[in-house]
DODOVO-224030 format. One record per residue (C-alpha): residue number from 1; residue in one letter; x, y, z. Coordinates in steps of 0.5 Angstrom, whole numbers, plus 2048, in hexadecimal, padded with zeros to 3 digits. Layout:
<nodes>
{seq = NUM	type = A	x = X	y = Y	z = Z} $
...
</nodes>
This chain:
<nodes>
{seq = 1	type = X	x = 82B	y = 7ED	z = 804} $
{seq = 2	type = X	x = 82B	y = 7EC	z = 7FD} $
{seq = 3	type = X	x = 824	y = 7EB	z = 7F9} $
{seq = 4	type = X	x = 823	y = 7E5	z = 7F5} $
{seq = 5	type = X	x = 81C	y = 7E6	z = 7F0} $
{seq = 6	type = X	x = 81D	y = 7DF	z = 7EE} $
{seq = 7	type = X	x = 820	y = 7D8	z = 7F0} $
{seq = 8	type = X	x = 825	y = 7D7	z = 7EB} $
{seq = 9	type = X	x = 829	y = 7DE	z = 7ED} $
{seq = 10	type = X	x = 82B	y = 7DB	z = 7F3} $
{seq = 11	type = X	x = 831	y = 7D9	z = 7F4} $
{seq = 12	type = X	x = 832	y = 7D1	z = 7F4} $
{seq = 13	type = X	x = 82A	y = 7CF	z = 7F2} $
{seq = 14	type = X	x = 82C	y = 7D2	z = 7EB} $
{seq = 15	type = X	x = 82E	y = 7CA	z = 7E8} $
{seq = 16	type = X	x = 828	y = 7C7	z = 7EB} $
{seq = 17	type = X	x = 821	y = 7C6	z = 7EA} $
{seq = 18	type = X	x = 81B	y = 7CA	z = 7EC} $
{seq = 19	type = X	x = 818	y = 7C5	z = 7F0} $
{seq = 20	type = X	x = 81F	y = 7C4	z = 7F4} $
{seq = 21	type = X	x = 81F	y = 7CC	z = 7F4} $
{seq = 22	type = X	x = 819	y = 7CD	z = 7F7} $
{seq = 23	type = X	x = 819	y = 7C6	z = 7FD} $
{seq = 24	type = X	x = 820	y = 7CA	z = 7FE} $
{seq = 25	type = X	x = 81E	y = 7D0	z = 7FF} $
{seq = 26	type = X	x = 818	y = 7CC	z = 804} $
{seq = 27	type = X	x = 81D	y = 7CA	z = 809} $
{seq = 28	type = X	x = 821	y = 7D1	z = 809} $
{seq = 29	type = X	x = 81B	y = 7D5	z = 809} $
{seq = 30	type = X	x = 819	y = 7CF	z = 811} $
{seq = 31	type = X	x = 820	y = 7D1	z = 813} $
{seq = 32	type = X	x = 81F	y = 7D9	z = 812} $
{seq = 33	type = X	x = 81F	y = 7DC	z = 81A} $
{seq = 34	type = X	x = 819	y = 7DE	z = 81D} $
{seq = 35	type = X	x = 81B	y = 7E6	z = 81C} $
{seq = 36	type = X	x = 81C	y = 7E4	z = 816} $
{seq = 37	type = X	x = 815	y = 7E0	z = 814} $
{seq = 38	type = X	x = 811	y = 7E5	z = 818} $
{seq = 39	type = X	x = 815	y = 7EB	z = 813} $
{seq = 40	type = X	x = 812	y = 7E8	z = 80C} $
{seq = 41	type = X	x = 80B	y = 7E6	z = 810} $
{seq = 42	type = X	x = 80B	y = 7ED	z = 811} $
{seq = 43	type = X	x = 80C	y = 7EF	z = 80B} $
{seq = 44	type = X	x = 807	y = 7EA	z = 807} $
{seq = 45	type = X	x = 802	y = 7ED	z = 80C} $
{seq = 46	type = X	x = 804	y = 7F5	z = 80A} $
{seq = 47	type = X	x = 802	y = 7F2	z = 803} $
{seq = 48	type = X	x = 7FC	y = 7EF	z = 805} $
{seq = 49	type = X	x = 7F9	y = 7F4	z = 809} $
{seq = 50	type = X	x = 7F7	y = 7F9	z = 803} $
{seq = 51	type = X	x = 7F4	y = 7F4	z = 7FF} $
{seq = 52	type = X	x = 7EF	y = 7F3	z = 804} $
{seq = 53	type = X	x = 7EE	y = 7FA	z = 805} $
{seq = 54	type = X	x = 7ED	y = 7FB	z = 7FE} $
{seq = 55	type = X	x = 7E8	y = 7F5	z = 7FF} $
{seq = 56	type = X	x = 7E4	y = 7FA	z = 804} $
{seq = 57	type = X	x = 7E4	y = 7FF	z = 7FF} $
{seq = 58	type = X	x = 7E0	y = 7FB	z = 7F9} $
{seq = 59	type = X	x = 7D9	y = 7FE	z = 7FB} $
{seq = 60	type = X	x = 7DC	y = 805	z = 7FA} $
{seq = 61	type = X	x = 7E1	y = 804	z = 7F5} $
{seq = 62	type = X	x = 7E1	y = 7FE	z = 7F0} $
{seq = 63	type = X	x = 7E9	y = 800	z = 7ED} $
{seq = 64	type = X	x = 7EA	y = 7FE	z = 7F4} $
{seq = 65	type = X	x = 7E8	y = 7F6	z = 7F3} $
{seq = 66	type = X	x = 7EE	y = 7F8	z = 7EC} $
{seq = 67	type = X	x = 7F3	y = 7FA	z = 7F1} $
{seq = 68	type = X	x = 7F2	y = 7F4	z = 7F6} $
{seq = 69	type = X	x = 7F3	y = 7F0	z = 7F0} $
{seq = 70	type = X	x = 7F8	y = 7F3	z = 7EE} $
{seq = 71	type = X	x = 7FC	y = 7F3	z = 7F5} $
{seq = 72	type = X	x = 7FB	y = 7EC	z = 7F5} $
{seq = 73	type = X	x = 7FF	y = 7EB	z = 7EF} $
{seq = 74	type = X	x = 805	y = 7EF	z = 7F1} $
{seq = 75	type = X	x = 804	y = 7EA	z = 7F7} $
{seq = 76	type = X	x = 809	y = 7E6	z = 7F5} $
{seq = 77	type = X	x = 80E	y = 7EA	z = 7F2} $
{seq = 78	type = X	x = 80F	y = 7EE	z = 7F8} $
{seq = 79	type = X	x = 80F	y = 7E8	z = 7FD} $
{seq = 80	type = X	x = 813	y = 7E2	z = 7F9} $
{seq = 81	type = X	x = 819	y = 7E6	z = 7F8} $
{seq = 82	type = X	x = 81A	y = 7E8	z = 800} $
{seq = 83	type = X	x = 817	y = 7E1	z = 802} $
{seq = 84	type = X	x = 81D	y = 7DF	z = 7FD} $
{seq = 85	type = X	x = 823	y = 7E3	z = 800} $
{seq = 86	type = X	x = 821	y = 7E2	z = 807} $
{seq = 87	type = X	x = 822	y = 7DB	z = 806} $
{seq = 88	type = X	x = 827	y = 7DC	z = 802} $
{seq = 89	type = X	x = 82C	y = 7DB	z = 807} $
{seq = 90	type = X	x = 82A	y = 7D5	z = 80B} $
{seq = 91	type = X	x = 82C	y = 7D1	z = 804} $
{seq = 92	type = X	x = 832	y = 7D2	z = 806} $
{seq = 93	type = X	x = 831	y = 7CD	z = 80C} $
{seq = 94	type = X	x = 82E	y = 7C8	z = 808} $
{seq = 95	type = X	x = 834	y = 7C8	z = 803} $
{seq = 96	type = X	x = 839	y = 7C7	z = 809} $
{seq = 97	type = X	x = 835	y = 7C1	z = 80C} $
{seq = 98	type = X	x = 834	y = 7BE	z = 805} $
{seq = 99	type = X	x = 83C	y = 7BD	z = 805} $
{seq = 100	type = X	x = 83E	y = 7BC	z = 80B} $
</nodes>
């Protein structure tokens, strides 16, 4: 599986514009398996979780609310490209339903 950290490095969205991407990128990231959809909502879940454990330990510690903060941010960063990559596939399918 190859890892797209933006929507113009996929191949065939490259031409298009961002909106057209993204509605794209929409309907293949609907027609991903349920192994599929319940692998990426794992891994969003593994990022999430220790910003709120990091939330917990404010009354402690107040770098902890920086490093929430700054998971948060990352957030994207980690998720999108896999998000992207694991839908990659399906636009594949819409292509060969387009031509015919």
């Amino acid at each position: 599986m190859k890892i797209y950290t933006s929507t113009k490095k996929i191949p065939g969205l490259e031409t298009l514009s961002v909106t057209e991407r993204m509605a794209l990128l929409e309907q293949a990231a609907n027609r991903m398996t349920v192994p599929e959809k319940t692998l990426l909502n794992l891994i969003k879940l593994l990022v999430i979780v220790p910003v709120f454990a990091f939330l917990l330990r404010v009354v402690d510690n107040w770098w902890s609310l920086a490093w929430a903060a700054l998971i948060l941010l990352l957030y994207p960063l980690f998720v999108k490209p896999l998000q992207y990559s694991l839908s990659a596939k399906y636009l594949k399918l819409n292509k060969a339903k387009e031509d015919e």
